[in-house]
N, C-alpha and C positions, 0 to 999 in steps of 0.2 A: 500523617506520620512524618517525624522530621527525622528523615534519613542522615541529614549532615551530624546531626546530634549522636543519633544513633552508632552510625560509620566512626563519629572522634570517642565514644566511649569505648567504644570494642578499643580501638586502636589504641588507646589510652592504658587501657587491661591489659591488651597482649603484650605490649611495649616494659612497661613499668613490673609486671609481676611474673610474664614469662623469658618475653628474649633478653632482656638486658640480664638476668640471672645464668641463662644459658650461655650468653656470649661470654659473660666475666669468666663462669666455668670452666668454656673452651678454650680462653685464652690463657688461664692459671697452668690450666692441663698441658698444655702443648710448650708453656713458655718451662715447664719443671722436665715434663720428657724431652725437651730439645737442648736440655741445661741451656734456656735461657740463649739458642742463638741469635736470635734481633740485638744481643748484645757481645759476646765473643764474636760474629764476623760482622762487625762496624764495616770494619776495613775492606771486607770483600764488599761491602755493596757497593763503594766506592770504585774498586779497579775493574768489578765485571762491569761497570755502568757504562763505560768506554770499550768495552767488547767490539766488535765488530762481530755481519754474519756472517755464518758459516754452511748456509748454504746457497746453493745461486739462484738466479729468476730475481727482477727486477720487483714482482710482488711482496719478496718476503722482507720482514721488517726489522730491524736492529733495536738489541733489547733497551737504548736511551729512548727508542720511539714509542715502544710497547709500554714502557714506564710511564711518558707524557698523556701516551691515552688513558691508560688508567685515574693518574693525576687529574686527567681534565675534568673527566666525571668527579672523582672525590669532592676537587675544587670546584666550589659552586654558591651560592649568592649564604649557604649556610654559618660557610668559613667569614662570614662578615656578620650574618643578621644572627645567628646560630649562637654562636659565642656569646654576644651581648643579650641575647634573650637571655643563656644560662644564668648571665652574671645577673641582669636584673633580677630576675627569679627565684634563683636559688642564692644568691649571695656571690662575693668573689672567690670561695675556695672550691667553686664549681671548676676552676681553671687550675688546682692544684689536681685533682682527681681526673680531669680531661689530659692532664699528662700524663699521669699511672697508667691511665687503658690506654692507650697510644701504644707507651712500652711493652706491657702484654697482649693488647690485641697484634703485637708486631708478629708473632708466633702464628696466630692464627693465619695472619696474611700469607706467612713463609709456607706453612702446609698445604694452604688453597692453591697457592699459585704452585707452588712445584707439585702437586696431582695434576693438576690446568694443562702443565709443561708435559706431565711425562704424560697423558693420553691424549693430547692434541691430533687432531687428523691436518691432514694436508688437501689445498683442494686444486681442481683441474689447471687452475692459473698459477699453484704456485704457490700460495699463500698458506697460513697456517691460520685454524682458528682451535675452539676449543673452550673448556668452563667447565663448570658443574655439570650440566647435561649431558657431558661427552664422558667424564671419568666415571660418573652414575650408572653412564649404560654400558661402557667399556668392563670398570673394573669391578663394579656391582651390580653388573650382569640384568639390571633393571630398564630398561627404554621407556616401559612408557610413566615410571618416575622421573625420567630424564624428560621426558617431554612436559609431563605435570610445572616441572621447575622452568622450563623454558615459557614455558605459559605466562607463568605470573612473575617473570624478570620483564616479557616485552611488556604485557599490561601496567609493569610497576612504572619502567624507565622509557621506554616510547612515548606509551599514551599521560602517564600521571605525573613523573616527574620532569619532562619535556615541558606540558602545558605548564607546569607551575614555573620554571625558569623563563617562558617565553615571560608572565602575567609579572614576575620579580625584573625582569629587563623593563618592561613596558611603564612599572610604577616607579621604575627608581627615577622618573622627570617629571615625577608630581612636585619635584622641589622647583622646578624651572616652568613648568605647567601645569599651575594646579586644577583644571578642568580637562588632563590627558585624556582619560578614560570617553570623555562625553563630545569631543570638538572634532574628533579623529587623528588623533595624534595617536592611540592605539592601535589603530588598525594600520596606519603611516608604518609604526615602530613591525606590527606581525607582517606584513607584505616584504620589508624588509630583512626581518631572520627569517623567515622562508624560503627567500630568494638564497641567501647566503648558505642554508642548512641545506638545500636542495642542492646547488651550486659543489658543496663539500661531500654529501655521504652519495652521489651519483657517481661519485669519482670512484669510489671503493676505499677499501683498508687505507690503500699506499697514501690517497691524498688526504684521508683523516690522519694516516701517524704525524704526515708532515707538518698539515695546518696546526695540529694540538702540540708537537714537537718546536713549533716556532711561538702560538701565541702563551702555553701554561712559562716558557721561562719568562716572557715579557712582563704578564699579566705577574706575575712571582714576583722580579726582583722590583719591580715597581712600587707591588705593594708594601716589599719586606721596606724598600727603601725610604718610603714612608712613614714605616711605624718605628725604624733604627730612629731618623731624625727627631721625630715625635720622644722618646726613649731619651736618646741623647741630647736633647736640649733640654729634659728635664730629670737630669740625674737627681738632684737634691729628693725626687719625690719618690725614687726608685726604694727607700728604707719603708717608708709608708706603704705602699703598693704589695712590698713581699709580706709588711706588718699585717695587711688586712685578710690577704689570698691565704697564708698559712694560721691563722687566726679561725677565720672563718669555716678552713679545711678540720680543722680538729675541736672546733664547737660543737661538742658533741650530743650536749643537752637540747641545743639548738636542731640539731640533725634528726637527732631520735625521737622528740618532739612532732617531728612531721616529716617522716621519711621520702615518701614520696616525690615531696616538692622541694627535697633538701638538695644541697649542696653537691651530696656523695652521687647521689642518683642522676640531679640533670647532671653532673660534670661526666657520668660515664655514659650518659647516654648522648651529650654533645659529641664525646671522642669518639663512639663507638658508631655513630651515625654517621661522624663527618666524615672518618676513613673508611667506613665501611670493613672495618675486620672482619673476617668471618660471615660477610651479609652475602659472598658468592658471587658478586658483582665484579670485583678487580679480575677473579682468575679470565675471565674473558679474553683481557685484553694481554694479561701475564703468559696466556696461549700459544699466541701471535706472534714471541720473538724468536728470533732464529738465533740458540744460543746452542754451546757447543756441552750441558750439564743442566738438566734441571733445577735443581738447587742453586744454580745461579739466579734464574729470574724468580726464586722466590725469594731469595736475600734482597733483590731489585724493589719487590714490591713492600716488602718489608719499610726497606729505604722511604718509599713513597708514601707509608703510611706516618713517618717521622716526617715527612714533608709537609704534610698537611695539618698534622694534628700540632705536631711540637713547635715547628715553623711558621706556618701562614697562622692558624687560630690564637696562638701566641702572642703574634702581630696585634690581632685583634683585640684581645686580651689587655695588650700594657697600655693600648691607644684607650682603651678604656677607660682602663685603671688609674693612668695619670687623671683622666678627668675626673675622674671618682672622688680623686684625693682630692681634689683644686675647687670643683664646684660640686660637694657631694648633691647639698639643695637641690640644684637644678638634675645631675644626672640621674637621681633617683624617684623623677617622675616619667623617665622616658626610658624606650624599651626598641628592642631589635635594630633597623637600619638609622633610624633618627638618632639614636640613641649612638653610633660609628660616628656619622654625621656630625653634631655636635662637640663630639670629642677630639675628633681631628679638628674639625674648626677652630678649637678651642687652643689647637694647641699653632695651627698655622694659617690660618685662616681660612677666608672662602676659597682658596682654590684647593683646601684639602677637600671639600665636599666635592669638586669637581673631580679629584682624585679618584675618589671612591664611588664616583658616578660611571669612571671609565671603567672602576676594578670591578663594579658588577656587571657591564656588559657584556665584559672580558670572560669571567668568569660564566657568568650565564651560557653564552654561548659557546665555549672549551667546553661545557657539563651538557648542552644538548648533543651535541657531535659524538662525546666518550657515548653517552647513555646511549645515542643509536646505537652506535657499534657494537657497544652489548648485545642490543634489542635481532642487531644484524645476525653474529652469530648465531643467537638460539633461533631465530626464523629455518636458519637454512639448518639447523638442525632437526627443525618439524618436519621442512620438504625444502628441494633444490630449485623446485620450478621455477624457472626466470621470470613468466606471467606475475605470477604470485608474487615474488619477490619486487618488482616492478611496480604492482599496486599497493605492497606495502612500503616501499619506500614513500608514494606518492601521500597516501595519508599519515608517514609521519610528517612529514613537511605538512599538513594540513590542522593536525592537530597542532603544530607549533604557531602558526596563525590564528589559529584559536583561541590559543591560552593569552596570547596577548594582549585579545581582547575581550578575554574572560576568567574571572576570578573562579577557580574551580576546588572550591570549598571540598563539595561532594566526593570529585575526583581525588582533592589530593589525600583524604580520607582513608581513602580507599586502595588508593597508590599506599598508603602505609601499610596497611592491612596487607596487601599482596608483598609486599617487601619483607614483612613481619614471615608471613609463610615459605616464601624462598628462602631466608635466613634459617631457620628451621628444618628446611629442607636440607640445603646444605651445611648443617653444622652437623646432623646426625651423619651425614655422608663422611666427612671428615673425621670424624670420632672413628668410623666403622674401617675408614681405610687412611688413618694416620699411620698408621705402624710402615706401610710402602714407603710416605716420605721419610720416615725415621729412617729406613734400610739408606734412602738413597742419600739421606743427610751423612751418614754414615759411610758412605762412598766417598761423598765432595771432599769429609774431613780427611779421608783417608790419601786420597789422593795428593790433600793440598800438604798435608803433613811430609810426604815422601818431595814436596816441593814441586810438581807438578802441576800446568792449569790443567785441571778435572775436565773428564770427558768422558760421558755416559754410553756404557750399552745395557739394553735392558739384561741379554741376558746372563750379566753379571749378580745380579739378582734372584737369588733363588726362589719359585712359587711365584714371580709377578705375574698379574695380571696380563696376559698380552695387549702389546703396543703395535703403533702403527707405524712412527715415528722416531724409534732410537735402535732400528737395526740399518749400521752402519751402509751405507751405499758410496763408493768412493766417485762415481757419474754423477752425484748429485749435490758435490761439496764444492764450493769456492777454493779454487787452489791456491793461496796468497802465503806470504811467509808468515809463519805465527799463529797460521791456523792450526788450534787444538788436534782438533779432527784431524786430520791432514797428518800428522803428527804423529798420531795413536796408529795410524794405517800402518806408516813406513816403520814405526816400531817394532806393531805384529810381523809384518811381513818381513823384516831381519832378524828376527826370533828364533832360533833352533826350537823344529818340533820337538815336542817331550814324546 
């Protein structure tokens, strides 16, 4: 029986005719009841991004950090091979519809992540975590659906999409070694992310926000800086490039013809994978900041999800695209990371491939570190045991040697398939208890209209859910000037009782 067959059918089916309809759905739904705010607060994702925290303990994290971690996971060897697969595939107006769900899946991010925020728990060091499994069992009163989802987030992003990033770092020096796999330069390359992933998620939260807070902007402006230069040295091709992508995008006979494999479909399932809207993944780390309003780090995440999709896959996109124009012959026999490869070369030479050889390493390993941390969370949501906990860190670092020096067809199958069902998981969770982020959207607006920075208590909110996390304690805030919080105390407290 050929189980890999078997495994990319199913995943083929669930993908293409259940969740990309579900997720488009979700994001339609949420972007019309929020009138559309991934677009009215641009601006706040911008000023809460420089927020500082607001509460104290050396473990908790600042909502720029909590962004980078998400970020890192988003950003992954896809935002480079992902793109260009769509474009080969489906055509170039795959990269017109990869920014439509961008925009609307931005909604769904802002919902996830402000449930994430507002039933976050706190744990004994100090730190915040949280996700899908915690607002499931908090505010839909379900635990062991919350455990069902934590199941198949480790299984997805630990074990399935871990090995596969370790096995896309290890192949991306078949250009410079082309007998990697078979000399030991494989295992060279897994002994080494081991070292380095062991090295990082041993440290805990704080030294993942930092690491993925320092390498996703390097690893970013590098590559955005690459594909500006590539872009502007080749303006003349810039008319062509929009002529083919919006051409393409509204070929309709073309599309309707063979849906499927069209243009509309991989393009929303490039954006919809690569940011992960709505897939339940981000609120993890959207959890984790220490912000003074919920609805601020989901405006944050929202931000993140423009980062990735509209920004970096973009990058990817026009470095493409120029070569599409210039050498269609040649670019239209080649497909995913050859296919960047080529194109940057094409436009600056061999050291753009060497470019792109650091932007996957970069990227690979920012997206092992994010996916643990996810993987981190829901563990210690099953059980807190430090044993436990201990031996699972040890075989993710194990399984990340692994992948490096093995192509895990089977696995990464199968890693879809379980990403497919957490997605599902959390998107009915969301449907069921959007209307709380609506109340508290409904706050932030309120708030910020009377020209105040917003600051949450739950039980300003009528019927919430109880929380764990947003009834004010003044022992437990950072006293600094310009603290919100801080702020709302001295308020109340010169208030005349009513």
């Amino acid at each position: 029986m050929d189980w890999v067959q078997i495994t990319g059918d199913i995943s083929g089916f669930m993908y293409t005719y259940i969740l990309v309809i579900l997720l488009v759905f979700v994001g339609l739904y949420f972007s019309i009841r929020t009138g559309f705010v991934q677009i009215r607060f641009i601006k706040d994702m911008f000023t809460n991004l420089t927020e500082k925290k607001h509460t104290k303990g050396d473990k908790t994290i600042s909502s720029f950090q909590a962004m980078m971690v998400s970020t890192a996971s988003r950003v992954g060897t896809g935002n480079i091979a992902g793109v260009a697969t769509a474009i080969a595939t489906g055509g170039p107006g795959a990269i017109f519809w990869m920014w439509v769900m961008a925009i609307f899946g931005a909604s769904s991010a802002f919902i996830e992540s402000t449930l994430a925020q507002t039933w976050k728990v706190k744990g004994k060091d100090g730190s915040y975590r949280g996700g899908p499994a915690y607002y499931i069992e908090q505010a839909l009163g379900q635990r062991w659906l919350g455990v069902v989802f934590a199941v198949l987030l480790i299984l997805c992003f630990a074990f399935g999409f871990n090995g596969l990033q370790a096995f896309n770092t290890a192949s991306s020096l078949e250009y410079y070694i082309p007998e990697y796999a078979t000399n030991g330069t494989a295992i060279a390359v897994g002994l080494v992310l081991a070292v380095m992933t062991a090295f990082v998620i041993f440290g805990g939260a704080k030294r993942i926000s930092i690491i993925t807070s320092v390498i996703v902007p390097i690893m970013a402006l590098v590559y955005i800086s690459l594909a500006v230069f590539t872009t502007v040295a080749n303006l003349q091709e810039l008319p062509a490039v929009f002529g083919f992508i919006f051409a393409s995008a509204f070929d309709f006979q073309s599309i309707f013809g063979g849906f499927a494999g069209s243009c509309v479909m991989l393009g929303i399932k490039r954006g919809l994978f690569s940011n992960e809207a709505g897939m339940g993944s981000a609120p993890n780390a959207a959890a984790t900041a220490s912000v003074s309003h919920p609805a601020k780090q989901g405006l944050i995440q929202s931000l993140s999800v423009y980062i990735d999709t509209l920004v970096l896959c973009t990058c990817s996109a026009m470095m493409v695209m120029v070569f599409y124009v210039q050498d269609p012959a040649l670019a239209t026999t080649l497909n995913g990371i050859p296919l960047v490869q080529m194109a940057v070369n094409n436009s600056v030479g061999t050291v753009g491939i060497h470019v792109i050889t650091f932007g996957i390493w970069a990227f690979a390993f920012s997206s092992i570190i994010g996916n643990y941390f996810y993987a981190e969370g829901n563990f210690l949501f099953i059980t807190k045991n430090r044993v436990a906990l201990f031996v699972f860190r040890v075989v993710c670092v194990i399984i990340v040697f692994w992948g490096a020096c093995n192509s895990f067809d089977l696995a990464w199958n199968l890693a879809d398939i379980f990403m497919g069902f957490m997605a599902m998981v959390n998107l009915v969770a969301i449907l069921i208890l959007g209307k709380w982020a609506l109340k508290i959207l409904d706050d932030y607006s309120a708030q910020r209209k009377e020209g105040k920075d917003p600051v949450f208590v739950a039980d300003t909110v009528p019927g919430l859910p109880v929380t764990q996390c947003w009834h004010i304690d003044a022992e437990d805030l950072v006293d600094q000037p310009g603290n919100p919080v801080m702020e709302f105390i001295e308020e109340s407290a010169a208030a005349p009782a009513e």
